[in-house]
C-alpha positions, -999 to 999 in steps of 0.1 A, spaced: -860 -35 -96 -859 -58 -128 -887 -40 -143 -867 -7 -132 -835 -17 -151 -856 -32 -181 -874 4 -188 -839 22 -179 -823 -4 -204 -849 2 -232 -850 42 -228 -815 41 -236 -820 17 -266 -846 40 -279 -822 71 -279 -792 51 -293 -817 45 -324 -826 81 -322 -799 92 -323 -781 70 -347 -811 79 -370 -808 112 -367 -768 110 -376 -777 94 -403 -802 120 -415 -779 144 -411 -752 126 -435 -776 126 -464 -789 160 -456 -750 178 -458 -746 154 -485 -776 165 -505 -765 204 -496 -736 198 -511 -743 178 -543 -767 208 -548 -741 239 -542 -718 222 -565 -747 222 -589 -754 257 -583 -718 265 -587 -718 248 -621 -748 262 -632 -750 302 -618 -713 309 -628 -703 344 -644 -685 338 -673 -676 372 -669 -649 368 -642 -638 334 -658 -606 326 -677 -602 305 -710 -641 306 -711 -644 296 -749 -637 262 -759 -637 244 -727 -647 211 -721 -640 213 -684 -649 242 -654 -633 246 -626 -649 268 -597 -620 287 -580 -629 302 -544 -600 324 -539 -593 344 -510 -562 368 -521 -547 376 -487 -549 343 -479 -505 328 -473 -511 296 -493 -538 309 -520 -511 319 -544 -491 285 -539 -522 262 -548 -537 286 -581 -500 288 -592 -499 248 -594 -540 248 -611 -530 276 -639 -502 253 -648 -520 223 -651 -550 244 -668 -525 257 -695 -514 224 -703 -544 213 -707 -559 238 -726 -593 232 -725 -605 246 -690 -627 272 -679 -619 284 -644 -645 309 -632 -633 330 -604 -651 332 -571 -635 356 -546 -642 346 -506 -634 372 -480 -622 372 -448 -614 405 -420 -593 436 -430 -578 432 -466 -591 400 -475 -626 416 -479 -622 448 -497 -599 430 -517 -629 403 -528 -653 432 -534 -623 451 -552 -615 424 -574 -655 413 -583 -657 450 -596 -627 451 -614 -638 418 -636 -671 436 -640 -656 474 -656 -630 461 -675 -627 423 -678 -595 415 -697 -574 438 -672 -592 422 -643 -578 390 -658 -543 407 -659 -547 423 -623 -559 385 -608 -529 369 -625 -503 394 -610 -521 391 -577 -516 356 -577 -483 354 -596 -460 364 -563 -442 342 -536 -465 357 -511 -500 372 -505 -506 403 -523 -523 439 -496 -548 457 -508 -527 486 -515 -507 466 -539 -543 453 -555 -549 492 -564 -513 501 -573 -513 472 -600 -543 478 -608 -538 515 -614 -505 506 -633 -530 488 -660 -545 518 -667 -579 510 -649 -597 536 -627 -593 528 -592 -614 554 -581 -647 536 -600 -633 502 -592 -636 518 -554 -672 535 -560 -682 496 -577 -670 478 -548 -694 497 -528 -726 494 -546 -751 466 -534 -751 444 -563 -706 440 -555 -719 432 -517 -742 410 -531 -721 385 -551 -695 383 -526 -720 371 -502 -734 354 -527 -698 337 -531 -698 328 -493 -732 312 -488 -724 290 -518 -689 283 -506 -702 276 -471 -734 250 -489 -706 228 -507 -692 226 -470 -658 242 -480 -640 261 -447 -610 273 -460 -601 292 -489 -585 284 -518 -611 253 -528 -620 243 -559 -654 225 -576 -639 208 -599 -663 193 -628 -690 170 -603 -666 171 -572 -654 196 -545 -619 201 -536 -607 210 -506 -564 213 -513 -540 200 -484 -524 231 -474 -495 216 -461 -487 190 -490 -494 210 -520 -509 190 -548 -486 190 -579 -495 197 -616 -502 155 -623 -527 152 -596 -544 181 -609 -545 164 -645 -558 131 -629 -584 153 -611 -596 171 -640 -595 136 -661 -615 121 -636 -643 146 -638 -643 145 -675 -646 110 -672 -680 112 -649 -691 142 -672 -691 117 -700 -705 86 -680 -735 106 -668 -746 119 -699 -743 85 -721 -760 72 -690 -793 98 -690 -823 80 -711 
């Protein structure tokens, strides 16, 4: 009966381990996927759908999802602290969800890529409201600028739109972001409270603080 309850005792030892170990494993693995999608973001970033791109000495990856209810809130509170600032790059990401949200993102990635300075105006006025923009605004403002929504339309639908939006998602989904809006900012992901909106000095501090590790990393490399 001892020898019973000594194996019974031991099997469960073993598992505790095993399973311990494979928790463990599992840490540095998501850990290592997201070091590595944050370096990705860094590195395979358009600057054609980016704003402020000359002169920076910061980036900021945005993952915006334009139908999203809070999107507009959070970017509002960045563009102000990016202004200030004046030496950010923020290259734009757009992350879909059902209905709107997704022909928006594939609307928006082939506005930037026909006309990029009124893309820039048409994301601004998307995001400048007190609530989430509908598609049908999207192509009204976006008409309104003088752009062609009928090629915008006919670029959505070609692969290589498709393509970067899922693109957009796989790498969103590697840094282990679930929600859009959120943000790589410099060496660090940033996933914003939606219910306690960051204000314009925590977004200083943040982009301080990655400047700050930029800096220490490269006086640090042999």
């Amino acid at each position: 009966m001892k020898n019973i309850k000594g194996k019974i005792g031991l099997t469960l030892l073993l598992l505790i381990i095993l399973l311990g170990a494979t928790l463990v494993a599992s840490y540095f693995y998501f850990r290592s996927q997201m070091r590595e999608g944050i370096a990705d973001a860094l590195s395979t970033s358009q600057l054609l759908s980016a704003i402020n791109p000359e002169g920076s000495t910061l980036q900021i990856v945005a993952f915006i999802d334009y139908a999203d209810d809070v999107t507009y809130k959070i970017y509002q509170t960045m563009k102000q602290a990016v202004e200030a600032d004046g030496h950010v790059r923020v290259v734009l990401r757009p992350i879909p969800r059902e209905g709107d949200s997704y022909y928006m993102a594939l609307f928006m990635d082939a506005a930037f890529r026909l006309d990029t300075a009124k893309a820039k105006m048409l994301h601004d006025k998307m995001l400048a409201r007190d609530y989430p923009p509908t598609f049908k605004y999207m192509k009204e403002v976006a008409s309104e600028l003088g752009m062609s929504v009928a090629k915008i339309e006919q670029e959505a639908k070609t692969e290589a739109t498709r393509q970067n939006i899922t693109d957009n998602v796989l790498l969103f989904r590697k840094i282990g972001f679930q929600t859009a809006p959120s943000f790589v900012i410099g060496h660090k992901g940033y996933k914003p409270n939606r219910e306690n909106i960051a204000g314009i000095n925590a977004w200083m501090l943040m982009m301080d603080d990655a400047r700050t590790h930029g800096i220490l990393s490269a006086s640090s490399k042999p």
